[in-house]
Every structure is written in C-alpha cells, then in structure tokens.
NUDRENVO-891137 format. One record per residue: residue in three letters; x, y, z of N, C-alpha, C, O in turn. Coordinates in steps of 0.02 Angstrom, whole numbers, plus 50000, padded with zeros to 5 digits. Layout:
<atoms>
(atom 'ALA', (X, Y, Z), (X, Y, Z), (X, Y, Z), (X, Y, Z));
...
</atoms>
This chain:
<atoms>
(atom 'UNK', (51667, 45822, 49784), (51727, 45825, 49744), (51778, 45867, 49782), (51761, 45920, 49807));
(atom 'UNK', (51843, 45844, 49786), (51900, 45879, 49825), (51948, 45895, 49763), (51968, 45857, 49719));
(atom 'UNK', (51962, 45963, 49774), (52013, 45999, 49704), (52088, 45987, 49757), (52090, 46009, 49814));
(atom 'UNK', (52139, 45954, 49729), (52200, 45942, 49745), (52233, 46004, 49696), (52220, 46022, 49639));
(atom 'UNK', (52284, 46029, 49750), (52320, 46080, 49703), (52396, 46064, 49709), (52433, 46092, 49749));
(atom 'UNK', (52414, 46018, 49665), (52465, 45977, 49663), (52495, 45958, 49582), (52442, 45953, 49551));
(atom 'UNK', (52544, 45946, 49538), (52576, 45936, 49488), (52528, 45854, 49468), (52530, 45807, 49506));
(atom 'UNK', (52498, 45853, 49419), (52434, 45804, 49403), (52501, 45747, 49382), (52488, 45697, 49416));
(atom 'UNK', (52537, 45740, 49359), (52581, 45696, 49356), (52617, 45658, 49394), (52623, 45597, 49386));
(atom 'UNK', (52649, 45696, 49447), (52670, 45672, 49496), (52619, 45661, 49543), (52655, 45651, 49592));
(atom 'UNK', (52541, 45653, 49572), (52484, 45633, 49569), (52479, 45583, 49563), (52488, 45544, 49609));
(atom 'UNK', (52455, 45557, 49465), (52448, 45483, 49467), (52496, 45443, 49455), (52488, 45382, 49451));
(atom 'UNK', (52574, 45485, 49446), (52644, 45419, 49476), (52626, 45409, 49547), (52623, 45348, 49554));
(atom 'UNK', (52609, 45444, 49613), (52596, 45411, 49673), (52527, 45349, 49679), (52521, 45299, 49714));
(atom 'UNK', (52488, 45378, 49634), (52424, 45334, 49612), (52460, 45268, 49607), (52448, 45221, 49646));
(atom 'UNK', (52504, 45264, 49559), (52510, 45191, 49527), (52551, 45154, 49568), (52561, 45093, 49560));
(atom 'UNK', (52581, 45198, 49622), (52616, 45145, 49657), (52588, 45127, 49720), (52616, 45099, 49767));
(atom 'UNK', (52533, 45145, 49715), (52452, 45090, 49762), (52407, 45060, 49729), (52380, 45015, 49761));
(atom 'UNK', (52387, 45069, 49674), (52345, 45049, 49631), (52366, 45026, 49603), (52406, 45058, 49569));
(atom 'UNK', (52360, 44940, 49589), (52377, 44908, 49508), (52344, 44944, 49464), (52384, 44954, 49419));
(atom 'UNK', (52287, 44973, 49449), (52233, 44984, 49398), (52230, 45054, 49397), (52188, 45087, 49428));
(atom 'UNK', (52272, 45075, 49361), (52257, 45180, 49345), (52248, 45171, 49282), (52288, 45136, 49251));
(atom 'UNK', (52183, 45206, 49242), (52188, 45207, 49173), (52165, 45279, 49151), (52132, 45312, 49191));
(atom 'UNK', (52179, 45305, 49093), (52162, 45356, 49057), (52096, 45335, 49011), (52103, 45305, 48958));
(atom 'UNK', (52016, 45355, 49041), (51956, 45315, 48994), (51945, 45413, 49003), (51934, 45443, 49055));
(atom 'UNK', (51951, 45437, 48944), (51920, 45499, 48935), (51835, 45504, 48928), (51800, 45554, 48936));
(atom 'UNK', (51815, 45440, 48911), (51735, 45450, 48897), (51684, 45413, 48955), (51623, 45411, 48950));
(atom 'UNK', (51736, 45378, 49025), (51716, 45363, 49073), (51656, 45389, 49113), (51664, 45439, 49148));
(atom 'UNK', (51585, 45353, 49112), (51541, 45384, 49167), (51557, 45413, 49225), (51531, 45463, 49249));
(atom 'UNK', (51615, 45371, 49255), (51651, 45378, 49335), (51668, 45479, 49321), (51657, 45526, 49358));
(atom 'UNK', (51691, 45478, 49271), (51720, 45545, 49274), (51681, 45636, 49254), (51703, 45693, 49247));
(atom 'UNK', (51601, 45597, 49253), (51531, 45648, 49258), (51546, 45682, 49349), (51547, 45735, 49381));
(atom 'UNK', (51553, 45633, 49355), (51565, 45669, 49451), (51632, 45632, 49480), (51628, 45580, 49512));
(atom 'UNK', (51693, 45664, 49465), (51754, 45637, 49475), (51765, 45655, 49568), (51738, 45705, 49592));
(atom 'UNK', (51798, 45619, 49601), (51805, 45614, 49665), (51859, 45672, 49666), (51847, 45727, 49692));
(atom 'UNK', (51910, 45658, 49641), (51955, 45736, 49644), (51950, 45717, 49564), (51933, 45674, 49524));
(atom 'UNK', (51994, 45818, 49575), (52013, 45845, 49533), (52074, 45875, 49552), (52081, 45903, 49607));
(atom 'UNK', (52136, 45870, 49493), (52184, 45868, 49508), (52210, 45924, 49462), (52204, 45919, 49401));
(atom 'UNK', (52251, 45999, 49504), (52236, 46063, 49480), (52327, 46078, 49495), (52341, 46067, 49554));
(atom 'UNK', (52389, 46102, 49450), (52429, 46128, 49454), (52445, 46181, 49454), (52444, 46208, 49399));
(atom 'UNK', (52470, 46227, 49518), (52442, 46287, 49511), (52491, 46311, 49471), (52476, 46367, 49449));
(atom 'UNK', (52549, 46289, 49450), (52596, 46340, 49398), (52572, 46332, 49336), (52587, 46372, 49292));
(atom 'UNK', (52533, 46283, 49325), (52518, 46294, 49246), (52446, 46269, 49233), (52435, 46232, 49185));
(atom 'UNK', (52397, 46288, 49274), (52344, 46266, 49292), (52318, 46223, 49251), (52260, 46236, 49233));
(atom 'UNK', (52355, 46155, 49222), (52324, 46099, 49216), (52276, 46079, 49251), (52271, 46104, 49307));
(atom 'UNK', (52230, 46032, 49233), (52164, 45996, 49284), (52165, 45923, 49255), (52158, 45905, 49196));
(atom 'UNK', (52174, 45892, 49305), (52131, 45807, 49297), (52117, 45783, 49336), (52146, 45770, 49389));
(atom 'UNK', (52029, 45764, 49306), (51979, 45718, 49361), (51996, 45646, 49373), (52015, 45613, 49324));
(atom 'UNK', (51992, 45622, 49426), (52019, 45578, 49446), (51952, 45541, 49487), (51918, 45576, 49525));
(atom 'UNK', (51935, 45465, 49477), (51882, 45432, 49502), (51906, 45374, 49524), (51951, 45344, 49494));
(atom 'UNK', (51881, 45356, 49574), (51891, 45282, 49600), (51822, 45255, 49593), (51769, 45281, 49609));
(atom 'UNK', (51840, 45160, 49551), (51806, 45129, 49533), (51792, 45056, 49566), (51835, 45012, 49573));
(atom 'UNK', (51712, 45049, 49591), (51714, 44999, 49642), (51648, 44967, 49598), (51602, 44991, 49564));
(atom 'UNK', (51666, 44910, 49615), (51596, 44841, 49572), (51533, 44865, 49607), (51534, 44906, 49653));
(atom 'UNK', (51484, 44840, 49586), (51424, 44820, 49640), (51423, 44819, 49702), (51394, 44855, 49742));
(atom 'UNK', (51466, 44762, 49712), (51457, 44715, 49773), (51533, 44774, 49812), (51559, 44775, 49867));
(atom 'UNK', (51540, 44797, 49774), (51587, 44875, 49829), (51661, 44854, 49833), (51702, 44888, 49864));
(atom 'UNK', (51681, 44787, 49797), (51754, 44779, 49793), (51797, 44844, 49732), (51783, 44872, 49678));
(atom 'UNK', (51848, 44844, 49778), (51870, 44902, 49695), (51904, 44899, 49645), (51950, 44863, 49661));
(atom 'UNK', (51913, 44916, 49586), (51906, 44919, 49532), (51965, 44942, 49511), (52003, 44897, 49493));
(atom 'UNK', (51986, 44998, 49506), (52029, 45039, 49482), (52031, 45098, 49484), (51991, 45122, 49524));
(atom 'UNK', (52064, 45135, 49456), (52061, 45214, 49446), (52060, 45249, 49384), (52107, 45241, 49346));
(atom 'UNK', (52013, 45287, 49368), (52013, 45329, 49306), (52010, 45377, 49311), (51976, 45406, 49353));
(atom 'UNK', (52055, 45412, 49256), (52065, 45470, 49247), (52052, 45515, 49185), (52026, 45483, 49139));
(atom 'UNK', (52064, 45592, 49168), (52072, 45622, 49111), (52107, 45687, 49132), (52135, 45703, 49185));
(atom 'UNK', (52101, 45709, 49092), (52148, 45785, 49098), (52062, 45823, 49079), (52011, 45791, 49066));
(atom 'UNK', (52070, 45889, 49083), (52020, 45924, 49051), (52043, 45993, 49039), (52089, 46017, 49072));
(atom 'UNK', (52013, 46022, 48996), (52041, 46102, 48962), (52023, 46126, 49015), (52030, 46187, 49026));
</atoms>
C-alpha cells in the first residue's frame, strides 16, 4: 500500500480523466487492502483507493472510499 499525501479530490478528478470507471463502493472487498491511500495533509482527510482487474487480468475500474 502507497500513502499519497495529496488533496483526495483533486486525486480522483485526475483519476477520472484516465479511467472511464471510478466509483465510490464503500463496502468493496478491493478496499480490505486498498493499493493507495489518499491522505491530505491540511486537513488530514484519507481515501483508499483500489484498482480493479477481472480474472483473466483485464481492468476493471477504480474504487474508492473516504475513511475516518
């Protein structure tokens, strides 16, 4: 897991403009072990952030949440 210390918003606005597929699934398996985590240091927001690939390893999308 890589902690990004960056504004979580302006984050997944750069997300979406590579990714067709960014979604907010708060109860997502992907997000038990999120690839980053996305940490603002002025107001220390956090959101885990996962990239989602099929089986066969094509990818999927991106999910996200915020967390306390």
């Amino acid at each position: 897991m890589v902690v990004i210390k960056k504004n979580p918003e302006r984050f997944l606005k750069e997300l979406r403009r590579h990714y067709d597929v960014v979604m907010r699934i708060p109860s997502s398996e992907y997000l038990k072990k999120p690839d980053f985590v996305v940490v603002d240091p002025k107001t220390g927001k956090k959101v885990k952030v996962s990239f989602v690939t099929l089986d066969d390893g094509q990818f999927a999308g991106v999910v996200y949440d915020e967390t306390s």
